[in-house]
One Martini backbone bead per residue (centre of mass of N, CA, C, O) as a GRO file, in nm:
protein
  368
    1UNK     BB    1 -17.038   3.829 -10.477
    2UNK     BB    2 -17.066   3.994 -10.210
    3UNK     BB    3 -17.224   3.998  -9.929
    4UNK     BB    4 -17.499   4.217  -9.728
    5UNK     BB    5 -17.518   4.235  -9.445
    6UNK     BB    6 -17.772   4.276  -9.189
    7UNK     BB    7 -17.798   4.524  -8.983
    8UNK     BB    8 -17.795   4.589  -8.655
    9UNK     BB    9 -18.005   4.639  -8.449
   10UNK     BB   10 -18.124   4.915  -8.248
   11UNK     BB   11 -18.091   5.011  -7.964
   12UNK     BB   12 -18.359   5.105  -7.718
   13UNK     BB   13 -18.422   5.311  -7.448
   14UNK     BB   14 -18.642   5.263  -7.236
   15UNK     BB   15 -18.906   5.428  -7.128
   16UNK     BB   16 -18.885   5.549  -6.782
   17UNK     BB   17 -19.186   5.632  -6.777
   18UNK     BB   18 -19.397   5.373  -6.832
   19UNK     BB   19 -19.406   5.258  -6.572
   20UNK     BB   20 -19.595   5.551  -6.495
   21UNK     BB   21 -19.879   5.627  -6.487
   22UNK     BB   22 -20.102   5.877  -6.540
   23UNK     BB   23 -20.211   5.887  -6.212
   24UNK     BB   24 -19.934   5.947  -6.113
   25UNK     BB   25 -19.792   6.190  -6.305
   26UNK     BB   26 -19.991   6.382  -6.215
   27UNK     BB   27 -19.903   6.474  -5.911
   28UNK     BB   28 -19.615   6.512  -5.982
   29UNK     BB   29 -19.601   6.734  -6.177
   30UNK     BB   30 -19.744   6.935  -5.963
   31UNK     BB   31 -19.530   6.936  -5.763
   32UNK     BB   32 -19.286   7.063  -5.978
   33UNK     BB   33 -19.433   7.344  -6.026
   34UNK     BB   34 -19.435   7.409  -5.754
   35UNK     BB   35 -19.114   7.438  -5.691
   36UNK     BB   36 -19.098   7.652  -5.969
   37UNK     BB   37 -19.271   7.873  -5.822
   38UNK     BB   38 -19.127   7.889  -5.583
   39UNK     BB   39 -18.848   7.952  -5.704
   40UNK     BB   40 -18.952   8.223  -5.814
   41UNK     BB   41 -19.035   8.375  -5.594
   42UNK     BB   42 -18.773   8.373  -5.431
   43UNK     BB   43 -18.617   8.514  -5.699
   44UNK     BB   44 -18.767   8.764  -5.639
   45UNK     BB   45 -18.708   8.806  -5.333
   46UNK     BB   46 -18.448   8.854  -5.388
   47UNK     BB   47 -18.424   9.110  -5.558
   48UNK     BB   48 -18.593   9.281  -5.305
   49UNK     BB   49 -18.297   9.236  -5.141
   50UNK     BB   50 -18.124   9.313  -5.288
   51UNK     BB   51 -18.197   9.618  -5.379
   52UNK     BB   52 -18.220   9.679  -5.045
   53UNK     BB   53 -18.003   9.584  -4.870
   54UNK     BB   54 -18.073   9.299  -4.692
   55UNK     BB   55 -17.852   9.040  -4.713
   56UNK     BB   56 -17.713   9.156  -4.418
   57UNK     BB   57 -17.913   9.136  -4.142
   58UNK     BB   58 -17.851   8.797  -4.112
   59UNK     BB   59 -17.532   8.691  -3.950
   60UNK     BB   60 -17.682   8.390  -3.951
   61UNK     BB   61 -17.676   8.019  -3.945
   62UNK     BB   62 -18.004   7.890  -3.919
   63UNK     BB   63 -18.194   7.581  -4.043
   64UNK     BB   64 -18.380   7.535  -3.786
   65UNK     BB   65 -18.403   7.794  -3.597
   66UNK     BB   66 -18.440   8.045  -3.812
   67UNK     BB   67 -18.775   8.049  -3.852
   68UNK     BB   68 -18.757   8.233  -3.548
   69UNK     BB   69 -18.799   8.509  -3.489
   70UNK     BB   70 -18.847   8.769  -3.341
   71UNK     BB   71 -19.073   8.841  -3.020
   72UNK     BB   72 -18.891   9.059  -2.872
   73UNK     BB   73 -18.714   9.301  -2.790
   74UNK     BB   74 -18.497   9.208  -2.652
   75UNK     BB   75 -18.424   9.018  -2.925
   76UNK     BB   76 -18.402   9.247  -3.122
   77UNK     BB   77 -18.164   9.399  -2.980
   78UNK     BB   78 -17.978   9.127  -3.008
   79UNK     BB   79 -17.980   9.163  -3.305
   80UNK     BB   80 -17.914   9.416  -3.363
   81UNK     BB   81 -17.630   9.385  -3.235
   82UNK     BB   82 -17.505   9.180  -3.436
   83UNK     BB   83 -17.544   9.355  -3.683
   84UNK     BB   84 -17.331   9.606  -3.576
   85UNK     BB   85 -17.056   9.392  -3.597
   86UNK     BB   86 -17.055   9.492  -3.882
   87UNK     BB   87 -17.016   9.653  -4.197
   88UNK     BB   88 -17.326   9.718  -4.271
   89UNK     BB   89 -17.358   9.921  -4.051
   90UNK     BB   90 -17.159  10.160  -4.101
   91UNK     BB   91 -17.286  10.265  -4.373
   92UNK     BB   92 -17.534  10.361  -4.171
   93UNK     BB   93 -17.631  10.645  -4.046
   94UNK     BB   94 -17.808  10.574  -3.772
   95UNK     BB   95 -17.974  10.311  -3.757
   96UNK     BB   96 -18.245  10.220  -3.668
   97UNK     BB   97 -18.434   9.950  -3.567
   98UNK     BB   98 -18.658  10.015  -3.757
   99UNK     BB   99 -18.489   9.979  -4.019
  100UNK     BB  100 -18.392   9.704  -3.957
  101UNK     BB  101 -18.657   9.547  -4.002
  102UNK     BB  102 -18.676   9.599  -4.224
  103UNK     BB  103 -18.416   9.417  -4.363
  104UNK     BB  104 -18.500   9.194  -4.277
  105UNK     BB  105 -18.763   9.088  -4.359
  106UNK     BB  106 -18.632   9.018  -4.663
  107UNK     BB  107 -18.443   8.812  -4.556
  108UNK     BB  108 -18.612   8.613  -4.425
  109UNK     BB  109 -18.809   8.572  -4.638
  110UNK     BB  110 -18.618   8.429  -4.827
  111UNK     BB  111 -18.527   8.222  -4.614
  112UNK     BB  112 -18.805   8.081  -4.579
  113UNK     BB  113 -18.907   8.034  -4.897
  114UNK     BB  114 -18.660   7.794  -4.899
  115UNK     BB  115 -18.752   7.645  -4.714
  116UNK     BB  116 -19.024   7.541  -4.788
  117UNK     BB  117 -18.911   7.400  -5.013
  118UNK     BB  118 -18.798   7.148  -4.858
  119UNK     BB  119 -19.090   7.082  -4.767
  120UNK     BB  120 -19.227   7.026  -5.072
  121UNK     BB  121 -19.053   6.833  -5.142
  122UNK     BB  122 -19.025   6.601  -4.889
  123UNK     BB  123 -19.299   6.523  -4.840
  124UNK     BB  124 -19.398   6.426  -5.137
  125UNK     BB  125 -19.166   6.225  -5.166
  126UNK     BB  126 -19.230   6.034  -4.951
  127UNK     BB  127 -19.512   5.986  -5.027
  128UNK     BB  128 -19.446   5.876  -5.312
  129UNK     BB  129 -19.235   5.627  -5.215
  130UNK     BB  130 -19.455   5.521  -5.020
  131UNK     BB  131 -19.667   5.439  -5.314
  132UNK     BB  132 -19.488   5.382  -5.567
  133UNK     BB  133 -19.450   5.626  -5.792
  134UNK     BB  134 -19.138   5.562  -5.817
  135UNK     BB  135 -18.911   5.494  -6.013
  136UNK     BB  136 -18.537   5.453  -6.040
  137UNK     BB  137 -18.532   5.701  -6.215
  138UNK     BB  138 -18.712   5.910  -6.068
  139UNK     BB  139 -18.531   5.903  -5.801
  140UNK     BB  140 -18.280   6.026  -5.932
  141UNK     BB  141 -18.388   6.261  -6.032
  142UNK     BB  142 -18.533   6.389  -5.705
  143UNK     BB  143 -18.254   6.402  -5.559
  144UNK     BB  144 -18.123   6.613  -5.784
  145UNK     BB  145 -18.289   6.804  -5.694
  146UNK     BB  146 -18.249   6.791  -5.375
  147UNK     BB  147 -17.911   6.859  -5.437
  148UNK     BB  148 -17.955   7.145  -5.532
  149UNK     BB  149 -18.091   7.268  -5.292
  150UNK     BB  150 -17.888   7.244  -5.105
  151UNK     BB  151 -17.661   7.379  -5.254
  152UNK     BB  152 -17.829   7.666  -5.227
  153UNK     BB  153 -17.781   7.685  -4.911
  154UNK     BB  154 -17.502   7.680  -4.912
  155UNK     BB  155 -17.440   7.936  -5.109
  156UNK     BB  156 -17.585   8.140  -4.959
  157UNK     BB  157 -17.389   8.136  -4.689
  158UNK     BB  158 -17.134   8.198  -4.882
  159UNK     BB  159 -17.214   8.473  -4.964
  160UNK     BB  160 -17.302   8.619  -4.716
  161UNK     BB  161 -17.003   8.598  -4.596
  162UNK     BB  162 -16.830   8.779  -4.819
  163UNK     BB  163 -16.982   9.055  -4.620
  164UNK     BB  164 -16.893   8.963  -4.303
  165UNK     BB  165 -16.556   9.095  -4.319
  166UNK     BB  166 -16.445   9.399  -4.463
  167UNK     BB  167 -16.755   9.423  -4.652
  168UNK     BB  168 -17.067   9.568  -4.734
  169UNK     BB  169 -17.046   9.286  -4.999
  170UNK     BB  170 -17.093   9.094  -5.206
  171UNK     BB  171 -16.963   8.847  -5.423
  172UNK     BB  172 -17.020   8.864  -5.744
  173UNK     BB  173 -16.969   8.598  -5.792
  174UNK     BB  174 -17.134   8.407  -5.552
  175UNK     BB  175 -17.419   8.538  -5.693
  176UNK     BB  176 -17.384   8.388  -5.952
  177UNK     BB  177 -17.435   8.122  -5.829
  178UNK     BB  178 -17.679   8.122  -5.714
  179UNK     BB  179 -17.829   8.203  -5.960
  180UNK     BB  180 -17.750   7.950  -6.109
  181UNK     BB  181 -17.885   7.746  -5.943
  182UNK     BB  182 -18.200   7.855  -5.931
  183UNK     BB  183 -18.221   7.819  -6.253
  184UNK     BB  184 -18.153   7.500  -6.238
  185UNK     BB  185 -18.384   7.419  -6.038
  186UNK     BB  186 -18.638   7.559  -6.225
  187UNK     BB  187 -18.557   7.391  -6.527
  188UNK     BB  188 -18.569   7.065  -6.413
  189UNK     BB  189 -18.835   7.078  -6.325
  190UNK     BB  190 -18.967   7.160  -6.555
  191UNK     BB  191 -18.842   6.907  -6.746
  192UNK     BB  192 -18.971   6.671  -6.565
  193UNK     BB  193 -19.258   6.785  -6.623
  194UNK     BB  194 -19.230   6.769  -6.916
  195UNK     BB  195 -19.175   6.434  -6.914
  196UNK     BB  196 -19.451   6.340  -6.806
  197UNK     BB  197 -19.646   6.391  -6.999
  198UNK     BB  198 -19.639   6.208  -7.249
  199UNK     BB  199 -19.608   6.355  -7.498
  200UNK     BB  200 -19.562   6.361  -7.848
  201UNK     BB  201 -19.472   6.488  -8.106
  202UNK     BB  202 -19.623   6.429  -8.428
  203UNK     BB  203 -19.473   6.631  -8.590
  204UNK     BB  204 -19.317   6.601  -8.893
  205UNK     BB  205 -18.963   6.629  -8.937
  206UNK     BB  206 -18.669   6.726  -9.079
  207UNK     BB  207 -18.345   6.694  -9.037
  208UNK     BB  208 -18.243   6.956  -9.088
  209UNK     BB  209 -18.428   7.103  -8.914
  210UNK     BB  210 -18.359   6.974  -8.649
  211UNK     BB  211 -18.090   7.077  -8.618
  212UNK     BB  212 -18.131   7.328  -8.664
  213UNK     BB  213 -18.295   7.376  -8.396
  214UNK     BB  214 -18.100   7.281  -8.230
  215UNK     BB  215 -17.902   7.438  -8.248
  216UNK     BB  216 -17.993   7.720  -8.189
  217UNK     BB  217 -18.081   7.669  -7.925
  218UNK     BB  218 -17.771   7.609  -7.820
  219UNK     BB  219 -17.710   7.923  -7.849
  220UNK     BB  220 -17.914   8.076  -7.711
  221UNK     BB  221 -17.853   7.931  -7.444
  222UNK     BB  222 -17.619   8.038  -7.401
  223UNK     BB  223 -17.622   8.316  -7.372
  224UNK     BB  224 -17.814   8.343  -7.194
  225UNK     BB  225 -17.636   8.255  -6.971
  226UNK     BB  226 -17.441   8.465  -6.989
  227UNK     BB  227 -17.604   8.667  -6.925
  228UNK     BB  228 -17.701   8.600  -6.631
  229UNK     BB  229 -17.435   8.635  -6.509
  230UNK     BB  230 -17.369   8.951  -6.608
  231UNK     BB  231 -17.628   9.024  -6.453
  232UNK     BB  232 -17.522   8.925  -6.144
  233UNK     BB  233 -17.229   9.099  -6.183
  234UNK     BB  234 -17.399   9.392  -6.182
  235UNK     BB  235 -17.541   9.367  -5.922
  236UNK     BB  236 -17.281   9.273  -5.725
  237UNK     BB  237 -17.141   9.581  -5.863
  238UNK     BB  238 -17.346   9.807  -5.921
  239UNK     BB  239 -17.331   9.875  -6.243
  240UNK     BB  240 -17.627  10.026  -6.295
  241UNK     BB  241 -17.486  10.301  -6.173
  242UNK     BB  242 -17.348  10.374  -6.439
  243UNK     BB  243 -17.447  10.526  -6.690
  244UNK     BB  244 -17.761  10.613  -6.738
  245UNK     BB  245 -17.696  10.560  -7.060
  246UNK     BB  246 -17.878  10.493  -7.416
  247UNK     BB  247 -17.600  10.347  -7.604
  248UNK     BB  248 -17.436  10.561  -7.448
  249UNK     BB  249 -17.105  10.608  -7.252
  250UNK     BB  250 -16.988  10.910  -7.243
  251UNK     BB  251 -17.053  10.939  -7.580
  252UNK     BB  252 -17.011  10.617  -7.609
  253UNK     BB  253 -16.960  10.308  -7.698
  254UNK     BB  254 -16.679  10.340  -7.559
  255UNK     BB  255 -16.525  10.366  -7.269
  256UNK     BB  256 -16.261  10.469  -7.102
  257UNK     BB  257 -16.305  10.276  -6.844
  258UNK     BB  258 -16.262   9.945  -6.951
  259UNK     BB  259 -15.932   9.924  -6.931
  260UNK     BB  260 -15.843  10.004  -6.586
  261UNK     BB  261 -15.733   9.722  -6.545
  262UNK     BB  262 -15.515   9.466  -6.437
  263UNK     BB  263 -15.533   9.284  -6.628
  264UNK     BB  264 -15.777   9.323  -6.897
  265UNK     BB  265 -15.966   9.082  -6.804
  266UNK     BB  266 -16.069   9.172  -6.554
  267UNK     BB  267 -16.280   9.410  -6.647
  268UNK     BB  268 -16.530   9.175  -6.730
  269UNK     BB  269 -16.574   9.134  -6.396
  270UNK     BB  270 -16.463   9.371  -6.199
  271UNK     BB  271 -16.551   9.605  -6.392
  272UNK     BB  272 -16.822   9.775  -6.360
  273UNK     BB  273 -16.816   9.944  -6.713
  274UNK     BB  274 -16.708   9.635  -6.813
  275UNK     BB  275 -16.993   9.508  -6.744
  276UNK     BB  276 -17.212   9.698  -6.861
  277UNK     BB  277 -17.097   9.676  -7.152
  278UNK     BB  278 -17.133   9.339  -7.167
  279UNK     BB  279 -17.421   9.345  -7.100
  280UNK     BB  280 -17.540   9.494  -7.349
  281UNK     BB  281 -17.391   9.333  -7.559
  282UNK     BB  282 -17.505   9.049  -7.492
  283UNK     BB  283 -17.825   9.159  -7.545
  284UNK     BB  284 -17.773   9.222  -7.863
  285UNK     BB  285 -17.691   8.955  -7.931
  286UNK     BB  286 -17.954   8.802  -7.818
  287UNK     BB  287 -18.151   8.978  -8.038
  288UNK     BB  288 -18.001   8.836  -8.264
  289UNK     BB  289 -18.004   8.565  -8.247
  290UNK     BB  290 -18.335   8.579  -8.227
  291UNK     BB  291 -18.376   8.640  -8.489
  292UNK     BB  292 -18.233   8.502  -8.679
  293UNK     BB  293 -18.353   8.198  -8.576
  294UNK     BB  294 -18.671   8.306  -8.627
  295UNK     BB  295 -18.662   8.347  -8.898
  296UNK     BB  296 -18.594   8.036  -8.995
  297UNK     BB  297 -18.790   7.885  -8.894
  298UNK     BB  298 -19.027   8.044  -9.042
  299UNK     BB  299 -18.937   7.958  -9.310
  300UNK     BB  300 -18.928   7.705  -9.279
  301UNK     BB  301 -19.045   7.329  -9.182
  302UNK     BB  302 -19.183   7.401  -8.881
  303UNK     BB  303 -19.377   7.340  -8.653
  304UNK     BB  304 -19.615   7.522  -8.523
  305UNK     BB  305 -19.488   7.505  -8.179
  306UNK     BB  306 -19.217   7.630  -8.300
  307UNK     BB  307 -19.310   7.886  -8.409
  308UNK     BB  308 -19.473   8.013  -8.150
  309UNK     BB  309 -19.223   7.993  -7.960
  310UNK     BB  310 -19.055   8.144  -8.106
  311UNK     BB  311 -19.209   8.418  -8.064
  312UNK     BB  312 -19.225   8.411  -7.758
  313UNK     BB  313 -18.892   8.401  -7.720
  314UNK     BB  314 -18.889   8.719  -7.865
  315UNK     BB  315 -19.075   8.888  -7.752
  316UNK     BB  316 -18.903   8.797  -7.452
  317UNK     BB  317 -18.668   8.971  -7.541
  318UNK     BB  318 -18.752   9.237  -7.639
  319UNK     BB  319 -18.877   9.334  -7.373
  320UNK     BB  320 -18.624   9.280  -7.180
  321UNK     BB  321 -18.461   9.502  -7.315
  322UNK     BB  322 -18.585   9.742  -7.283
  323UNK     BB  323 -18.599   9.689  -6.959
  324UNK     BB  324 -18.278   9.727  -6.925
  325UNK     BB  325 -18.307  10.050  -7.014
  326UNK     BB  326 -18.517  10.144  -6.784
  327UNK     BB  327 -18.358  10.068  -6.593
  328UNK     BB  328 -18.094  10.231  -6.647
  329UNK     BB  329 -18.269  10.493  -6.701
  330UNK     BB  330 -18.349  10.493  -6.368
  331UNK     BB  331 -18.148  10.370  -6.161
  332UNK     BB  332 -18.281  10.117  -6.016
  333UNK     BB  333 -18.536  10.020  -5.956
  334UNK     BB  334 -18.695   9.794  -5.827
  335UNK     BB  335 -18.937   9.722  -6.011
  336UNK     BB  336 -18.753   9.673  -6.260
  337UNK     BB  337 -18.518   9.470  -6.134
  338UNK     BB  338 -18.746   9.255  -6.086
  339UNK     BB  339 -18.888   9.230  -6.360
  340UNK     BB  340 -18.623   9.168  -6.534
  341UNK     BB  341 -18.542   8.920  -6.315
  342UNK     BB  342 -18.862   8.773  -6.402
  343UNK     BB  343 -18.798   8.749  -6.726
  344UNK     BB  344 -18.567   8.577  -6.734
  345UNK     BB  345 -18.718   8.330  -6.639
  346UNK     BB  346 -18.912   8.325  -6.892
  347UNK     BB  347 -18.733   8.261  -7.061
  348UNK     BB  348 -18.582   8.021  -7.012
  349UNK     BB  349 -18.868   7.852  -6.969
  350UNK     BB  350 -18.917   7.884  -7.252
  351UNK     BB  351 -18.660   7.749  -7.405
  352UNK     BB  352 -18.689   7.501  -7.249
  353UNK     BB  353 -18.922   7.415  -7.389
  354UNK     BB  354 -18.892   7.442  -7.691
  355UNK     BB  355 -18.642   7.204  -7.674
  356UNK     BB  356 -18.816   6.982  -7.543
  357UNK     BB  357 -18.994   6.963  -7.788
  358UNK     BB  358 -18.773   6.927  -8.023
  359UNK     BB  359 -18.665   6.636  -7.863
  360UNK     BB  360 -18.980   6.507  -7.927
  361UNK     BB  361 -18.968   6.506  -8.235
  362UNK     BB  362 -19.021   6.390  -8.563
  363UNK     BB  363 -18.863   6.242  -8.769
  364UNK     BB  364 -18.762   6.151  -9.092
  365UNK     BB  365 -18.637   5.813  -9.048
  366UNK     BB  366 -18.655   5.754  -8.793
  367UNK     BB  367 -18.694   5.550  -8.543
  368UNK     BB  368 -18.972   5.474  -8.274
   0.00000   0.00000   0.00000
């Protein structure tokens, strides 16, 4: 009778936490909280600048002398002179000086709270690397997120560059590249912060119900993702001005004007009233998609801390949804439109915790 070798030991790739003390990742984890709280910031700033219509009133990029804003009358002047010579100054009938500095101000706001961010990643990032806080994967990780920002940096005035050519309003593509690297570096800082934590969850899970909440996770996260560029669609085609009544858009379900473009696949991003028609759908999907999965989670036998984040992200999605229809039925007031879309990025940041949790938890059967 044949013998059966035994199997092979597999081989387990070391965590490079451990390397890193963890007096010294109790500073790098505040640091990275920082970057992410700023980058929230950024994001509400950003939003109140897209809602007033000012994100066209700074006509150049300097990266390094743009932190200086107008000192001076003359000054105002020059920079007022220079911003009359685009489109968005046209369609503004009469715009007093006084009337240019309010939206001067909320971009200028924008773009220093940006760089901001530069200078919070990079001093502190010498100084961790000059004292040895971090091993050879944590600079690779944090070097990544440090290019994630540059490239936002650059995607933000290649966005503004798209308004200041022949129509006063940025390509709506182009603002959601925008949106979705600032919620890629918000959720990245998030997850290295929580990599740090070096918490890992104690409670034993089946490996079933541990698939079921990976898939699960990826499908709402897909969604939500997608709901967002969506979002970012409606703002930057102000598709939330039309039709502002809800669950009906002209007495029906399904407007008249959905597919009013050819080729017809147009329509679902350049079509106003079928992109916010698309966020509606998109929207009671993913309150579908969360109810049915936090359903199934809270039958299963999944741990404590995965049940509670379920609740809480069910929560702020059923939230979020209310949020939507009043921005929509109030027509895009500031105040709504900014909570919409920072309830947006806490639903994220929730879903990205919760994702960390379960990937991060004990199966039954696998080896430590």
């Amino acid at each position: 009778m044949a013998t059966l070798s035994p199997a092979a030991p597999v081989a387990v790739r070391p965590d490079w936490r451990l390397d890193i003390p963890e007096e010294k990742r109790r500073p790098i984890r505040v640091w990275l909280w920082s970057i992410a709280a700023l980058t929230f910031g950024v994001m509400v700033v950003g939003g109140i600048t897209r809602l007033t219509l000012s994100g066209l009133s700074i006509v150049s990029w300097d990266p390094l002398f743009g932190v200086i804003p107008p000192l001076s009358d003359a000054q105002w002047q020059a920079t007022f002179e220079a911003y009359r010579q685009f489109p968005d100054y046209d369609w503004r009938t009469g715009m007093t000086l006084a009337e240019f500095k309010f939206i001067f101000f909320w971009e200028y706001l924008h773009r220093l709270l940006a760089r901001l961010i530069g200078f919070a990643f990079l001093i502190p990032f010498v100084w961790f690397l000059a004292r040895g806080y971090f091993n050879r994967a944590l600079t690779g990780r944090a070097l990544a997120l440090f290019a994630l920002g540059g490239m936002q940096g650059v995607m933000g005035w290649f966005m503004v560059m798209s308004g200041l050519v022949d129509r006063p309003s940025v390509s709506h593509y182009r603002l959601a590249a925008h949106l979705s690297l600032a919620f890629l570096i918000f959720g990245y800082a998030l997850w290295l912060a929580r990599d740090l934590r070096l918490t890992r969850a104690r409670a034993v899970v089946d490996p079933g119900v541990h698939r079921m909440m990976l898939r699960g996770l990826a499908l709402l996260g897909a969604v939500t993702s997608v709901q967002i560029v969506w979002g970012a669609f409606v703002a930057g085609l102000r598709a939330g001005k039309f039709y502002p009544t809800f669950p009906l858009m002209g007495g029906s379900l399904v407007p008249a004007e959905l597919l009013r473009l050819d080729p017809f696949t147009r329509n679902f991003v350049e079509n106003p009233v079928a992109v916010q028609w698309m966020h509606r759908v998109l929207g009671t999907l993913l309150l579908v998609v969360a109810v049915v999965f936090v359903a199934r989670v809270l039958r299963s036998a999944a741990d404590a801390l995965s049940r509670r984040l379920g609740v809480i992200v069910l929560s702020l999605i059923s939230v979020q949804y209310l949020l939507g229809v009043l921005t929509l039925v109030y027509l895009v007031p500031i105040s709504l439109g900014v909570i919409h879309q920072g309830v947006a990025l806490v639903i994220f940041g929730a879903w990205l915790w919760w994702l960390h949790h379960v990937r991060n938890l004990d199966v039954q059967g696998r080896a430590a």
